[in-house]
C-alpha positions as CSV (number, residue, x, y, z in Angstrom):
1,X,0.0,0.0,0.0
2,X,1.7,3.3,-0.9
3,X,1.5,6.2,1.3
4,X,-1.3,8.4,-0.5
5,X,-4.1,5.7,-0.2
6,X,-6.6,6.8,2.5
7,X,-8.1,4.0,4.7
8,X,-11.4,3.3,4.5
9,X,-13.9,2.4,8.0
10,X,-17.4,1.2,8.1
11,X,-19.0,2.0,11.3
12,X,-22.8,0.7,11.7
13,X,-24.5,1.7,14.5
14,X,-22.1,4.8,14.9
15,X,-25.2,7.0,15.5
16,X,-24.6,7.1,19.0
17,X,-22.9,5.2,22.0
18,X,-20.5,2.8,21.1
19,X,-20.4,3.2,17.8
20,X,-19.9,6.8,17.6
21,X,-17.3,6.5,20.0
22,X,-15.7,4.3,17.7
23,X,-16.3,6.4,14.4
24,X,-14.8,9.0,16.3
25,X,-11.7,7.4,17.0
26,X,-11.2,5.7,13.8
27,X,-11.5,8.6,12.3
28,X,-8.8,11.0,14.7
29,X,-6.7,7.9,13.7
30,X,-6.3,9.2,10.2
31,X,-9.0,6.9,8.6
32,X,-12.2,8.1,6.0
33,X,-15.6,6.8,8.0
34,X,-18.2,5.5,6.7
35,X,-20.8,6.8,9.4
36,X,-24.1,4.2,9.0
37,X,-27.2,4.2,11.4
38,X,-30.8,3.7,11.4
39,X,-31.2,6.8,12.7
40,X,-30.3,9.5,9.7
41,X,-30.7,12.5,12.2
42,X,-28.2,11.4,14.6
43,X,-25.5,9.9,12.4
44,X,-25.2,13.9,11.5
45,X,-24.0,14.7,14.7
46,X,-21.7,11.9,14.2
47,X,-20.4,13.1,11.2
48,X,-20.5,17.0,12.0
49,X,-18.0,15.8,15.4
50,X,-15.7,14.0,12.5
51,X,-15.6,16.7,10.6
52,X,-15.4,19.9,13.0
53,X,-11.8,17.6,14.4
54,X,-10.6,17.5,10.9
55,X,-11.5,14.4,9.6
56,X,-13.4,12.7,6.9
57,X,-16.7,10.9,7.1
Protein backbone atom coordinates (compact mmCIF):
# COMPACT_ATOMS: atom_id res chain seq x y z
CA UNK A 1 0.00 0.00 0.00
CA UNK A 2 1.68 3.26 -0.95
CA UNK A 3 1.45 6.21 1.26
CA UNK A 4 -1.30 8.43 -0.54
CA UNK A 5 -4.07 5.72 -0.18
CA UNK A 6 -6.57 6.84 2.51
CA UNK A 7 -8.05 4.02 4.73
CA UNK A 8 -11.38 3.32 4.52
CA UNK A 9 -13.88 2.43 8.00
CA UNK A 10 -17.37 1.23 8.05
CA UNK A 11 -19.00 2.04 11.32
CA UNK A 12 -22.75 0.66 11.69
CA UNK A 13 -24.53 1.66 14.48
CA UNK A 14 -22.06 4.79 14.94
CA UNK A 15 -25.25 7.02 15.54
CA UNK A 16 -24.59 7.05 19.01
CA UNK A 17 -22.90 5.24 21.96
CA UNK A 18 -20.54 2.85 21.06
CA UNK A 19 -20.42 3.21 17.76
CA UNK A 20 -19.94 6.79 17.59
CA UNK A 21 -17.30 6.55 19.99
CA UNK A 22 -15.65 4.32 17.73
CA UNK A 23 -16.29 6.42 14.38
CA UNK A 24 -14.78 9.02 16.29
CA UNK A 25 -11.67 7.44 17.03
CA UNK A 26 -11.21 5.69 13.76
CA UNK A 27 -11.50 8.62 12.35
CA UNK A 28 -8.75 10.98 14.66
CA UNK A 29 -6.67 7.92 13.65
CA UNK A 30 -6.35 9.23 10.22
CA UNK A 31 -8.96 6.88 8.59
CA UNK A 32 -12.18 8.06 6.00
CA UNK A 33 -15.58 6.80 8.03
CA UNK A 34 -18.22 5.51 6.72
CA UNK A 35 -20.80 6.84 9.37
CA UNK A 36 -24.14 4.16 8.97
CA UNK A 37 -27.20 4.21 11.38
CA UNK A 38 -30.84 3.69 11.36
CA UNK A 39 -31.18 6.76 12.66
CA UNK A 40 -30.33 9.47 9.71
CA UNK A 41 -30.72 12.53 12.21
CA UNK A 42 -28.23 11.36 14.61
CA UNK A 43 -25.53 9.92 12.35
CA UNK A 44 -25.18 13.87 11.54
CA UNK A 45 -24.04 14.68 14.72
CA UNK A 46 -21.67 11.94 14.17
CA UNK A 47 -20.39 13.12 11.17
CA UNK A 48 -20.52 16.96 11.95
CA UNK A 49 -17.98 15.75 15.38
CA UNK A 50 -15.70 14.00 12.53
CA UNK A 51 -15.58 16.71 10.61
CA UNK A 52 -15.38 19.88 12.99
CA UNK A 53 -11.78 17.56 14.37
CA UNK A 54 -10.55 17.52 10.88
CA UNK A 55 -11.49 14.38 9.57
CA UNK A 56 -13.42 12.74 6.89
CA UNK A 57 -16.66 10.89 7.06
Amino acid sequence: MSTTEQRVAIVTGAARGIGAATAIRLAAEGRAVAVIDLDEAACKDTVEQITAAGGTA
